[in-house]
N, C-alpha and C positions, 0 to 999 in steps of 0.2 A: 067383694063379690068374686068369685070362682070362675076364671077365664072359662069360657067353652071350649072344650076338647072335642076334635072331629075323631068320631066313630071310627075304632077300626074294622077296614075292611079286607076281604080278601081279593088277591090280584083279581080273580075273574068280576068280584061286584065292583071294582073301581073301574074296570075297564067296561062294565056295563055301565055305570053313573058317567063316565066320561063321553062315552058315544052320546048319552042321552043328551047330557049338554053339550054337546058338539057346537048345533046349530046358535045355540045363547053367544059360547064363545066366538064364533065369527061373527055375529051382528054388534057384538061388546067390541072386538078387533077393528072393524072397519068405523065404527063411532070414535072409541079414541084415536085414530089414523086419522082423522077429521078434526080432532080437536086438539093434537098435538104434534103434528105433520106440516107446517103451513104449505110446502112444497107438493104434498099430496092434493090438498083440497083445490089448488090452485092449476092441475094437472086436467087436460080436456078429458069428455065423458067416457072415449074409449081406454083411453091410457091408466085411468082408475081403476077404470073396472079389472084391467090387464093385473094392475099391482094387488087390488083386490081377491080375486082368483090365488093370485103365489100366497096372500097372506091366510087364505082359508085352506089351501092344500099343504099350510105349513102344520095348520091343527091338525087336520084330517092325518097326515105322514106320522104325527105325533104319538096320536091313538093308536096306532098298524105299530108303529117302533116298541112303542109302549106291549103292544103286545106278543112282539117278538123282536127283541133286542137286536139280535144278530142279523138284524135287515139294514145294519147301520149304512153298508154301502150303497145303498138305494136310495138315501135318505135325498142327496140329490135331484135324484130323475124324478124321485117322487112330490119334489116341490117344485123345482125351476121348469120340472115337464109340464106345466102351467098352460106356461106364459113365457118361454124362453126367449123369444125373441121381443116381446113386446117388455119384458124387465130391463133386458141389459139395450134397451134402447131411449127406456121410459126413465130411469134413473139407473145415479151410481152406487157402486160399494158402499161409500158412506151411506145411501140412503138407505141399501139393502141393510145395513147395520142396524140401521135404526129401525127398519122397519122387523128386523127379528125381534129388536130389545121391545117394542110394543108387546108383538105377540108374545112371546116370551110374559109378559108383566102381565098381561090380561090372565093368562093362564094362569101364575102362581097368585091371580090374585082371589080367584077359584079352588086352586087348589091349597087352601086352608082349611075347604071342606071336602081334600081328599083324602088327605093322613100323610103322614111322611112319604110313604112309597112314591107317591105324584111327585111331591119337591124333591126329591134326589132323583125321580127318573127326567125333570126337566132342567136341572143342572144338567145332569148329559146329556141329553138332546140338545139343549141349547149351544153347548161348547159343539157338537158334533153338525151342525145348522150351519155357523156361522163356520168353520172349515170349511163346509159346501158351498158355500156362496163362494168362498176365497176362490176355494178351485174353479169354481162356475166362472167368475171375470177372468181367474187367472188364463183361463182355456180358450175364452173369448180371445181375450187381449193377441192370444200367440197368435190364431188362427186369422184377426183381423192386421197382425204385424206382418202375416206373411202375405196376404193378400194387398195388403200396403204396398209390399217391396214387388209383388209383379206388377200390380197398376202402374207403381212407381219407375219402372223401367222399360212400361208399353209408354208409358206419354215422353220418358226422356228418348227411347228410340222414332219414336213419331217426333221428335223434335228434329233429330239428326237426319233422319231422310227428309224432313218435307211433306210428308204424309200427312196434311191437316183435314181433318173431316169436323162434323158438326157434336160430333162427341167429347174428343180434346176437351173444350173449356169446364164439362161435367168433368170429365175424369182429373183434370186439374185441381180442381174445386173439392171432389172427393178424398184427395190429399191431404185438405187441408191446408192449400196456400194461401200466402198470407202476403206474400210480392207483391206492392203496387207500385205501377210506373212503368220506367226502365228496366229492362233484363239485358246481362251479357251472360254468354258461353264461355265456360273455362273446361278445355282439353289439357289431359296431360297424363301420365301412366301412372299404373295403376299399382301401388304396393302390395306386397307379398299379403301381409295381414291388414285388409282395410279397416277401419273404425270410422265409422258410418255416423254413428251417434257425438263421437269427435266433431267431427265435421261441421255438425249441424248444429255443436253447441257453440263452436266458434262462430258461426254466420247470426245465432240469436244474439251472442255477445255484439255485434256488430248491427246486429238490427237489419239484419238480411235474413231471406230466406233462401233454402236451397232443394232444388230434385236434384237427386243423385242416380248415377248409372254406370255401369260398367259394360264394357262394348270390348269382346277379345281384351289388351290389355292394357286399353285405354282407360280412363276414369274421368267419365265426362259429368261435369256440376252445373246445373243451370240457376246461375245467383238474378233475385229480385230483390231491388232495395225496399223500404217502408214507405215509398211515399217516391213519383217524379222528381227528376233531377233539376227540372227548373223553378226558379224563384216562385213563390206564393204570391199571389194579391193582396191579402190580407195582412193585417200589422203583426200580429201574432205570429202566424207562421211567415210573416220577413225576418223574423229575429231568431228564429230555430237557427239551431249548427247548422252549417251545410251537411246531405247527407255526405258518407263515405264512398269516396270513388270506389271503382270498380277493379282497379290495380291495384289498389291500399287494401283490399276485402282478399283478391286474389293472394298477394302478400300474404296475411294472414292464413290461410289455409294451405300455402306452398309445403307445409313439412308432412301433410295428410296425405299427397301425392310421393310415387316412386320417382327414382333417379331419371333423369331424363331431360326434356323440353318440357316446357308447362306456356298454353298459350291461351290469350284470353282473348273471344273474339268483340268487336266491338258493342256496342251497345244500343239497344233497338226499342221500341215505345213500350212493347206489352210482350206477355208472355207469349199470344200466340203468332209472335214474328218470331220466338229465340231461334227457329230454323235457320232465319238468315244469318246469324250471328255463330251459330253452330256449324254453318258452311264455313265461314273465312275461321275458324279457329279451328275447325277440322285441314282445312289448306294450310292452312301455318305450321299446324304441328306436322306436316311432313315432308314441309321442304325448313325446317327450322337448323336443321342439321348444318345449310347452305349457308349460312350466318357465324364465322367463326367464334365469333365472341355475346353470342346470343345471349340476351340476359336471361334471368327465370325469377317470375314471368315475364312473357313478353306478349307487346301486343299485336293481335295479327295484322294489323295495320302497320307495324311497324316490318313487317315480314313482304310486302307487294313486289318487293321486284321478284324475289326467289317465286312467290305463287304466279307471279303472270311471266315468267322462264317456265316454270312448272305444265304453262295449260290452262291456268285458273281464271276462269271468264268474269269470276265476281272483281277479282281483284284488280283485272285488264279493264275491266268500267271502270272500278274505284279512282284509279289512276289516271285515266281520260277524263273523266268525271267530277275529281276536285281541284285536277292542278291543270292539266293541257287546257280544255276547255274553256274555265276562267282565265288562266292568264288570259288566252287566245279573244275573249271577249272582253276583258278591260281593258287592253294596253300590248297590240302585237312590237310598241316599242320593249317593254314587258318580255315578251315572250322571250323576242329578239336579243337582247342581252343573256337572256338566262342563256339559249344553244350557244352563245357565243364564251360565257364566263367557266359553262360545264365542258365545253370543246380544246377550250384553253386550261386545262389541268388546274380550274380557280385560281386562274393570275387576274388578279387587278390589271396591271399593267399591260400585260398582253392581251387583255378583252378589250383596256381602255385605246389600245395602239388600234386593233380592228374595226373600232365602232368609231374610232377619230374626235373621242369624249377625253375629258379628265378621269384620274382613275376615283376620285370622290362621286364623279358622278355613277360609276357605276358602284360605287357602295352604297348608292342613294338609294339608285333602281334595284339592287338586289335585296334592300330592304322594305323597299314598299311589295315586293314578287313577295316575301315573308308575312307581308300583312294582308295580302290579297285571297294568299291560297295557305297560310300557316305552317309552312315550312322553312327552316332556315337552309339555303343554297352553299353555307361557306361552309356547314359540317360533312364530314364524311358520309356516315350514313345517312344523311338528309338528299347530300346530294346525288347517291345514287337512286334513291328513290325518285329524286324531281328528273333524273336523266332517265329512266325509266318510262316515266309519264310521256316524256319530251317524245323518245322515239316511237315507243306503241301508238302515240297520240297523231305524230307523222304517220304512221302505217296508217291507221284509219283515214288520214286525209284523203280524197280522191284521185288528188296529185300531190305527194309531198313532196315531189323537185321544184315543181311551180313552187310549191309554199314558200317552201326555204327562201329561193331567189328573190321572190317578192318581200318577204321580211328582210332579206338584207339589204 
């Protein structure tokens, strides 16, 4: 039997035959889009109709191209002008892909009764389609990357001043984080050529997340880990790794930051406390200088005498707050050793001569002051921090001449 041969025509009767079946071809489009799409059918009533729309203004664009080639640059405006916002919100590239290769297929499968002219004008069009889409996400993509990096550097500057309003946790969230639990603040300056995406690939390696910001020539990272720092109830998550401290993460991204101090403020429940944590690692990093032999990174914790010499109110609590006050309330025998072993240039001997003890016994009591308030007394820089505590903690007394007398 003698294949059937479709009739040749001329451009103008195919472009009249094609208009006619316009309407065939999009109710054929949107049926196989339904029977080959699971992700379509399974898409709410408005969001269909949206992809619906791009895929009948793909035919429609086709027939106008068809009839004037040179309209190739339009070819764009003239499909995604649809539905622009409801496509690149409703699916992705891939689906746009697949949903040209439909239209695309319904069409040539039509035009076996257009004549060749149809199948070599929808090979170009098709290749000239799916270019337009590219450009169409590619042009999304930039413009929603840049709008990324201001949100991203209005919520790390609201983190830095303190500025928390009831927006914050949207515009958080609009980010795209992914932080639960714990957040610490890491300060520190800012390299000549930053790499952003560096950054962020080492914190996914790590199973952290990060907002980044640049503040003059600071380079301020607000890290969240995957999940609370504290144990789980459950058996399952009791046997997970511990997560990754917050100085082993800092660590890790130390070579992303310029020369300088690099300080990590402590660590706080949720994201929208990282202010507080953004305060003491903003104090640190600029009394860190005062620290001759500062490591990097360092914790701002580890920095409170230089921030409460500086002015630094958070850090003049912190130091009343976890060493004067406890001792002062477990054991002013406690306390009383400690001004005595820090007064005495940490002699044993000369504490144990003033307190009229053996000097074990004050390695006893300076050990339990270690287990009370978690600093060791006999290192250097411990014990300027707990001498620190000692005397801002006496200033705030009411009397700290009484005090003293009475402890001794």
């Amino acid at each position: 039997m003698t294949p059937r041969v479709a009739p040749r025509r001329t451009k103008d009767e195919t472009l009249a035959w094609l208009r006619k079946i316009s309407g065939e071809l999009s109710s054929a489009t949107l049926k196989r889009l339904e029977d080959t799409l699971p992700w379509f059918s399974e898409m709410p009533p408005g969001r269909r109709s949206a992809v619906g729309l791009v895929a009948q203004a793909g035919i429609t664009s086709f027939i106008q191209w068809f009839e004037d080639p040179t309209a190739t640059p339009w070819v764009a405006s003239d499909v995604f002008g649809a539905a622009p916002r409801e496509l690149l919100r409703s699916i992705s590239l891939q689906q746009t892909l697949q949903l040209i290769r439909v239209v695309v297929s319904v069409v040539e499968d039509r035009a076996k009764d257009g004549g060749e002219l149809v199948r070599d004008a929808i090979l170009i069009y098709s290749r000239e389609i799916a270019f337009a889409s590219a450009d169409v996400y590619a042009r999304a993509a930039e413009s929603r990357g840049l709008w990324d990096a201001r949100l991203e550097a209005l919520v790390v500057d609201s983190i830095l001043t303190g500025e928390y309003d009831d927006e914050l946790p949207s515009r958080i969230a609009a980010l795209g984080w992914h932080g639960r639990g714990e957040v610490s603040v890491l300060v520190g300056t800012a390299p000549r050529m930053l790499d952003v995406d560096q950054i962020r690939r080492t914190a996914r390696h790590l199973k952290a997340d990060v907002l980044i910001g640049v503040q003059g020539s600071r380079l301020v990272v607000v890290i969240g880990r995957a999940g609370p720092a504290h144990q789980a109830e459950d058996d399952e998550a009791a046997t997970a790794p511990a997560p990754i401290g917050f100085l082993e993460i800092a660590t890790q991204l130390e070579p992303n930051f310029g020369q300088g101090f690099l300080v990590l403020g402590h660590a706080v429940p949720s994201i929208v406390d990282a202010s507080k944590s953004a305060k003491a690692a903003l104090a640190g990093f600029a009394v860190a200088k005062a620290w001759r032999n500062c490591p990097r990174p360092v914790h701002a914790d580890d920095l409170l005498p230089e921030r409460a010499f500086a002015g630094d109110p958070l850090a003049r609590s912190t130091l009343v707050n976890r060493i004067y006050q406890p001792l002062k309330a477990h054991s002013p025998e406690l306390l009383n050793t400690l001004w005595s072993y820090l007064d005495n240039g940490r002699s044993l001997e000369a504490t144990a001569r003033e307190l009229f003890v053996h000097p074990n016994t004050v390695r006893y009591r300076l050990k339990r002051v270690g287990d009370v308030i978690g600093w060791d007394a006999t290192g250097a820089r411990e014990a300027l921090i707990l001498q620190s505590a000692l005397i801002i903690g006496a200033i705030a007394e009411p009397d700290g001449n009484s005090r003293r007398r009475g402890l001794r």
